[in-house]
N, C-alpha and C positions, 0 to 999 in steps of 0.2 A: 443401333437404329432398328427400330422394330416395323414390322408391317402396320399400313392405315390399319385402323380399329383396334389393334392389339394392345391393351396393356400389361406393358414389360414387365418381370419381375429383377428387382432390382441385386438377386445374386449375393452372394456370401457378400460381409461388410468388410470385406479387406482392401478394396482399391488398388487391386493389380493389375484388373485389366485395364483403368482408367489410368495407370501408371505405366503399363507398355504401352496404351495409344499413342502418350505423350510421344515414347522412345520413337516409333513409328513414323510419325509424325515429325520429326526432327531429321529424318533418313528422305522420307519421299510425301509430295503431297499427293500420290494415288489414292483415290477412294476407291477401295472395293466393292463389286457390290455381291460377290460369291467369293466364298470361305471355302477351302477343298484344303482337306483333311486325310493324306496320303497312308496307305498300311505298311505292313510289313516287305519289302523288296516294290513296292508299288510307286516309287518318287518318280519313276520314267511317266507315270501316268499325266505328268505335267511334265514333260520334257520341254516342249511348244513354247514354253511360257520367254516372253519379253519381258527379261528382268530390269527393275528399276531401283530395286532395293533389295540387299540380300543380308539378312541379320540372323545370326547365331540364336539359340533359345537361352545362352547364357548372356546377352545382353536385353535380353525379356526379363521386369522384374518378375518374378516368385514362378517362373519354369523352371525345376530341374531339369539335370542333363536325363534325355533316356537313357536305359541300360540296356533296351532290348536290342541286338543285334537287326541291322537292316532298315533302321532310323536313323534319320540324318541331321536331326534337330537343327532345322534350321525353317526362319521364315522367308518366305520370296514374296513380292510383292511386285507386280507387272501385269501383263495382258496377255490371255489365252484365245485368238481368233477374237482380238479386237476388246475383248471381256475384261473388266478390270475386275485381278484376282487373289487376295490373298491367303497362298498355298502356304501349308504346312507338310514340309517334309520330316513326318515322325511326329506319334501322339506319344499323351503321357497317361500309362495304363495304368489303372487300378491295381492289377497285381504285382505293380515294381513296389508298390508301399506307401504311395500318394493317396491323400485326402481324396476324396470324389471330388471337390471343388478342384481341386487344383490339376485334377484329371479334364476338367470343364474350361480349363484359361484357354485354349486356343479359342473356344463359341463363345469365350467371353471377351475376349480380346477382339474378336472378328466382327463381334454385333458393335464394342464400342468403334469400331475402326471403320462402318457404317454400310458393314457385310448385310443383307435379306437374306439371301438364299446361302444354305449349307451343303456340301456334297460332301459324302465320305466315303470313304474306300478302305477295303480291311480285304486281308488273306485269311479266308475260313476252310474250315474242315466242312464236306459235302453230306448230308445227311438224307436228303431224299435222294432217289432213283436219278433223276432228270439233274443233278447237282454233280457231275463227276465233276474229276480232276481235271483244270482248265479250263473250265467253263466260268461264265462270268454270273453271276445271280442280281437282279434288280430287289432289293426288298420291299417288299409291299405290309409289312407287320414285323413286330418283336414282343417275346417271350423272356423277363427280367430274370434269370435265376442267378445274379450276383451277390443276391442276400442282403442288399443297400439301393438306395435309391436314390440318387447324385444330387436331386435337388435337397437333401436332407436337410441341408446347413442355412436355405436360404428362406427368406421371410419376405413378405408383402411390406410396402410400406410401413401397415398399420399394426406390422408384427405378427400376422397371422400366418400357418403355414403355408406353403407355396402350393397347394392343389391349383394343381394343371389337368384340362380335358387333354389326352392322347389321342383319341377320336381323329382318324386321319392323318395324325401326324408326319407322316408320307408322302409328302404333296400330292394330290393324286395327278396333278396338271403337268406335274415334273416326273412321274413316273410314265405318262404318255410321251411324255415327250421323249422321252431316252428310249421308251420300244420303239420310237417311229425311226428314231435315228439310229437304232441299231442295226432296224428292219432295211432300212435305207444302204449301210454300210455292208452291210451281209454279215454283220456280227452276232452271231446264235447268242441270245438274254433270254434265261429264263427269268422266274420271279417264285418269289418265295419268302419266307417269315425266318427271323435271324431268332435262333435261342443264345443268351448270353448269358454265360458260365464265369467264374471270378479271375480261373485260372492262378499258375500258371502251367498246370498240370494240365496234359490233353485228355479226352473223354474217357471212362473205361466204357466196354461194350455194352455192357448194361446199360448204363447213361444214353447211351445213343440210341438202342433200343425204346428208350422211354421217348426222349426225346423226337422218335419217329413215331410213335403213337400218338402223340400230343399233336403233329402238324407243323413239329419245327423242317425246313428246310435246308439250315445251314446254321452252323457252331460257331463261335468262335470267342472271344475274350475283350471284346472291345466296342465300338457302334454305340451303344445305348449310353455310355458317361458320354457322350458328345450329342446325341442325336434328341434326349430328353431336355437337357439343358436348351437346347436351340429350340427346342418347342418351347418352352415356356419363355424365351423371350421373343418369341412372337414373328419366328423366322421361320423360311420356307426349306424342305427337309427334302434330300435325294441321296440315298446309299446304294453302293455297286461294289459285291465280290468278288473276288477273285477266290475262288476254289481250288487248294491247292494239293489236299488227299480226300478220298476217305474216312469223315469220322471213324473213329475206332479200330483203324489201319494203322501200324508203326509208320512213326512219321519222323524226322527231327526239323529241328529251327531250319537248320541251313536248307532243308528240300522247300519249307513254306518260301524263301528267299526266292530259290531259284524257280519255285513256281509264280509267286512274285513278276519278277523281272520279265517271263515270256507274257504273264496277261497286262503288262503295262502299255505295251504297245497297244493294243488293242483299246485300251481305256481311253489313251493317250487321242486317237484317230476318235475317240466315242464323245468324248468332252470337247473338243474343238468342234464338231457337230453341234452339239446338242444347249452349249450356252449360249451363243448370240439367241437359240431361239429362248431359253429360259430366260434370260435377259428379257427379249421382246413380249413374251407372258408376264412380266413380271412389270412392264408400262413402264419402263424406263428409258 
């Protein structure tokens, strides 16, 4: 379900998201109306949630299992502070060896499932100054350098390619709205522009060096297969970092985890704030 005035684009021609609505749908008659899109150690960030339905991504058709560590591949579908929400604990990344599209089924599952608003959350590497470790970042812009562009696969009605305006893609109405309730909560949010690398290899120093010349604020391997597709079907866009090193600092999986798990709280107490009122911007 796309926003009034928007037309949708109708998404790779495979019918799988319209084939897990079905599933969905056969589990719970919740309507969602926000899709929240968990990162790496970050599933606490929905701890809140009143669950109504709770399905595997192996009973989603055409989801692989994740592989990356600290995904729980699984869908919840309930209410977060009253908000009807369906949470995805764990995406499916680009760099495990999936299609773009099929890195796109959660946004695509969530718009057929009759999701407007998108939230996403990802554990990135801190690349400006104001970006350390533990800090949580609002993004206000993104920098593609994945080398692909998710909506690759998908066509207009009329068979034409899918150009999509980016222009804002941000909400900016849902980006106030999460400073206010930050500001509210005493939770420090910076804000900042996400560069998006293919991974699964973290930055070398040079990389990061560049990437701080250019005005990226924060790294990481994921956001844009999720956040582009939800633009072009005509849905409202809100992402929140977790910071878990230093680009170009020795890192492994299991510290992004554990960095993970302490900023979920935090998200957790940010998100039960901040959607009734996105909810109520959004005239529902």
């Amino acid at each position: 379900m796309s926003s009034p005035g928007v037309v949708p684009l109708p998404g790779p021609d495979d019918h799988l998201a319209e084939q897990g609505a079905a599933v969905v749908r056969a589990r719970t008659r919740l309507e969602p109306s926000v899709a929240v899109i968990t990162g790496s150690g970050l599933a606490g960030a929905v701890g809140g949630i009143e669950v109504e339905a709770d399905l595997s991504f192996a009973e989603l058709p055409g989801f692989p299992e994740p592989t990356a560590p600290g995904h729980e591949s699984r869908l919840l579908l309930g209410r977060v502070a009253g908000v009807p929400v369906a949470a995805f604990l764990g995406r499916i990344h680009f760099y495990e060896g999936h299609r773009a599209a099929v890195s796109a089924l959660p946004v695509r599952l969530s718009d057929r499932l009759g999701a407007r608003t998108l939230v996403v959350t990802a554990s990135v590497g801190g690349v400006a100054p104001d970006a350390g470790p533990g800090s949580l970042v609002l993004l206000t812009d993104h920098i593609n350098f994945m080398g692909m562009n998710p909506l690759h696969e998908w066509r207009r009605t009329d068979g034409s390619p899918a150009f999509v305006d980016l222009l804002g893609m941000y909400t900016p109405e849902l980006l106030s709205i999460a400073a206010a309730g930050a500001a509210k909560l005493g939770i420090p949010l910076a804000q900042g522009v996400y560069a998006a690398l293919s991974g699964p290899s973290y930055e070398t120093p040079a990389e990061v060096a560049f990437l701080r010349m250019i005005g990226a604020g924060v790294v990481g391997m994921s956001v844009v297969t999720e956040t582009i597709p939800a633009a072009g079907l005509g849905m409202r866009v809100l992402a929140i970092c977790a910071v878990a090193n230093a680009a170009g600092t020795p890192i492994e999986h299991t510290e992004v985890l554990k960095a993970g798990e302490r900023a979920a709280e935090d998200l957790s107490r940010l998100l039960a704030e901040i959607l009734p009122r996105m909810e109520e911007a959004d005239g529902l």
